[in-house]
N, C-alpha and C positions, 0 to 999 in steps of 0.2 A: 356594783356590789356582786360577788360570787355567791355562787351557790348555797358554799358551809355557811356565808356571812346575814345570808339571807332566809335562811332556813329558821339560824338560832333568832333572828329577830324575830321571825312568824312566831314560834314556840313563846317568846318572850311575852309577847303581845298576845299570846290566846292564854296563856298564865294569869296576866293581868286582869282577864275577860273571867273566868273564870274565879278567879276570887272575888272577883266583882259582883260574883251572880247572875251573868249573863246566859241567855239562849243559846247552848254555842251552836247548835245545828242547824236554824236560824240565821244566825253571824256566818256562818261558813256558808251557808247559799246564798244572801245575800253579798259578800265577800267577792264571789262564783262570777255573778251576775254582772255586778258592779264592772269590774275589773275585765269581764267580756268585751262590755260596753264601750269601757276609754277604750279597751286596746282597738277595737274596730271602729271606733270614730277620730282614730288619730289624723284625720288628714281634717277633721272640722276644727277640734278643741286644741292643736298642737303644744300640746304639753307632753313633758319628756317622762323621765324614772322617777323623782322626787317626788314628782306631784303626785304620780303613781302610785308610790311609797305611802306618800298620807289616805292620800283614798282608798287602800287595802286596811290602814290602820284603821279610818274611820269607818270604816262599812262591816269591821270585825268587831269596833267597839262601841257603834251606835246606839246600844239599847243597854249599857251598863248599869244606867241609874233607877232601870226598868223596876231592880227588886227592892227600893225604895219609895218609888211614887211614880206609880204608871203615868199620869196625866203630865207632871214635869219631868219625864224622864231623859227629853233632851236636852234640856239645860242641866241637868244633874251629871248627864254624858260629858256636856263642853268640861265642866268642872271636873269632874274625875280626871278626864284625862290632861286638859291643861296642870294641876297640881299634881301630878302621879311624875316624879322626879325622876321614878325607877323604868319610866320607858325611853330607850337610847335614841330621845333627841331635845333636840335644846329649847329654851321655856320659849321660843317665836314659834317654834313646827307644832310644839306641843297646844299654844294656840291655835293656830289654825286649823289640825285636826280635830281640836276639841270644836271648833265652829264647823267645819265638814259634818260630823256627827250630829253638830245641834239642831244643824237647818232640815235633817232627813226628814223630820214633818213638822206641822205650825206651819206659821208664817215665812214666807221668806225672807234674806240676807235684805234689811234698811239700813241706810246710813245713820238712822237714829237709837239704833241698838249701841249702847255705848260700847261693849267691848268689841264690838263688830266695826263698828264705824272710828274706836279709836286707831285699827290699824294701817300701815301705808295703802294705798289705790293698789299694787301690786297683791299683794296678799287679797283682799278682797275681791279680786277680781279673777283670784283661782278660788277662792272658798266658792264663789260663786257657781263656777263651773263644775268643779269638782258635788260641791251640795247636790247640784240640777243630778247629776248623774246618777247620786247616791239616792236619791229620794225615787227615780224613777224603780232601779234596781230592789230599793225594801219594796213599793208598792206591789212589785210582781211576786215578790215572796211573800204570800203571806199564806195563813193554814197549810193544809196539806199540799199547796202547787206543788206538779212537777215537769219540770221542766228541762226537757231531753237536749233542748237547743236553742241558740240564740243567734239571730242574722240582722246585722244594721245597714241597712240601704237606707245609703244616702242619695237624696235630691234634691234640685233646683230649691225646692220651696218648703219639703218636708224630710221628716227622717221616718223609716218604715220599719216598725221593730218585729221579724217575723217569728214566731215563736214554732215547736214543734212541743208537746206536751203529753204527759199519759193521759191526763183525762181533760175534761174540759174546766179551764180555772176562771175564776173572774177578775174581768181587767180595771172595772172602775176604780180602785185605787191606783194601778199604775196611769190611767187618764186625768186622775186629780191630781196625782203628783208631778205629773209629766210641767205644771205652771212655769218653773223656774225654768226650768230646760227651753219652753218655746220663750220666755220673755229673754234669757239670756241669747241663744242662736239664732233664734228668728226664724224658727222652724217650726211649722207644727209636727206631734208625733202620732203618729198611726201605727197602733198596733194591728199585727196579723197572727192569726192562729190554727197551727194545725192540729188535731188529734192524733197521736200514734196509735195505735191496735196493742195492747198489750196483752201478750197469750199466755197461758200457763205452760209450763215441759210435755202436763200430759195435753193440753190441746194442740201444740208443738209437735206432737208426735202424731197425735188425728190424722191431722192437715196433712199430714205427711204419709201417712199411711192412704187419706183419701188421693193425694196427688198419683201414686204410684198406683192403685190399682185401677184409677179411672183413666 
């Protein structure tokens, strides 16, 4: 997909987020995050651009059914966006991403979930992946985080997600969320965190004024 092709779909799809009632600044870091993630774990998860494709759509449109019923607002997400005709893809993708978005918190992807489990082993077994990824990326976004950087080291046994940050955030949601991820890969995840120093212009200039005279 080119650039022009890919731009109007983003637009499309933050349109849709937006009548919807969504977070979008929220959506757009979690989006951020998400999409960090696959692209640096492409050598564990080997998934291509499609799969990519739904995982930006889901991670932009996970919290849609938020302004209707915080508590189900995932399942209000699967549903928005599997019936939502007007997003350019066809009613199987538009499944799957509605289930990418659904599984971002709750429980995980069963076989006994019936629209989950009605569909092929193939498809379930990217909602799966894709889910693990998305759930870890909302857990890091949440409140105020911010987050200057993201580094996946990957290992033998674990994956090491090192963070660089303005201030110091909290990780326990991205450690509860992280479940699917280890039961899917077989990894467990360690986060790492560093603080960055954020200065103001006039402390910028201090520091700089004290360097040169001392």
């Amino acid at each position: 997909m080119d650039l022009a092709l890919r731009t109007k779909l983003f637009d499309n799809i933050v349109e849709f987020g937006r009548a919807a009632g969504f977070k979008e600044k929220h959506a757009l870091d979690v989006n951020k995050v998400a999409l960090t993630i696959f692209d640096q774990l492409q050598d564990l998860h080997r998934m291509g651009n499609t799969e990519r494709l739904w995982l930006e759509t889901a991670a932009l449109l996970h919290d849609v059914g938020k302004s209707k019923d915080k508590d189900t607002h995932h399942k209000l997400a699967r549903d928005f966006i599997a019936d939502f005709s007007s997003l350019p893809f066809g009613r199987k993708e538009r499944k799957i991403i509605g289930l990418i978005a659904r599984y971002h918190r709750g429980c995980i992807p069963s076989r006994d979930h019936k629209i989950f489990g009605d569909l092929d082993s193939e498809s379930r077994h990217y909602i799966r992946k894709l889910a693990a990824i998305l759930r870890i990326a909302d857990g890091l976004v949440s409140g105020k985080s911010k987050i200057k950087s993201l580094i996946c080291d990957i290992q033998k046994n674990e994956i090491i997600i090192r963070l660089k940050c303005k201030k110091n955030i909290s990780l326990n949601k991205a450690v509860k969320k992280a479940d699917l991820f280890v039961h899917i890969f077989s990894k467990s995840v360690i986060f790492d965190m560093e603080i960055i120093p954020c200065y103001s212009k006039k402390s910028l200039k201090r520091i700089e004024s004290d360097l040169i005279a001392g």
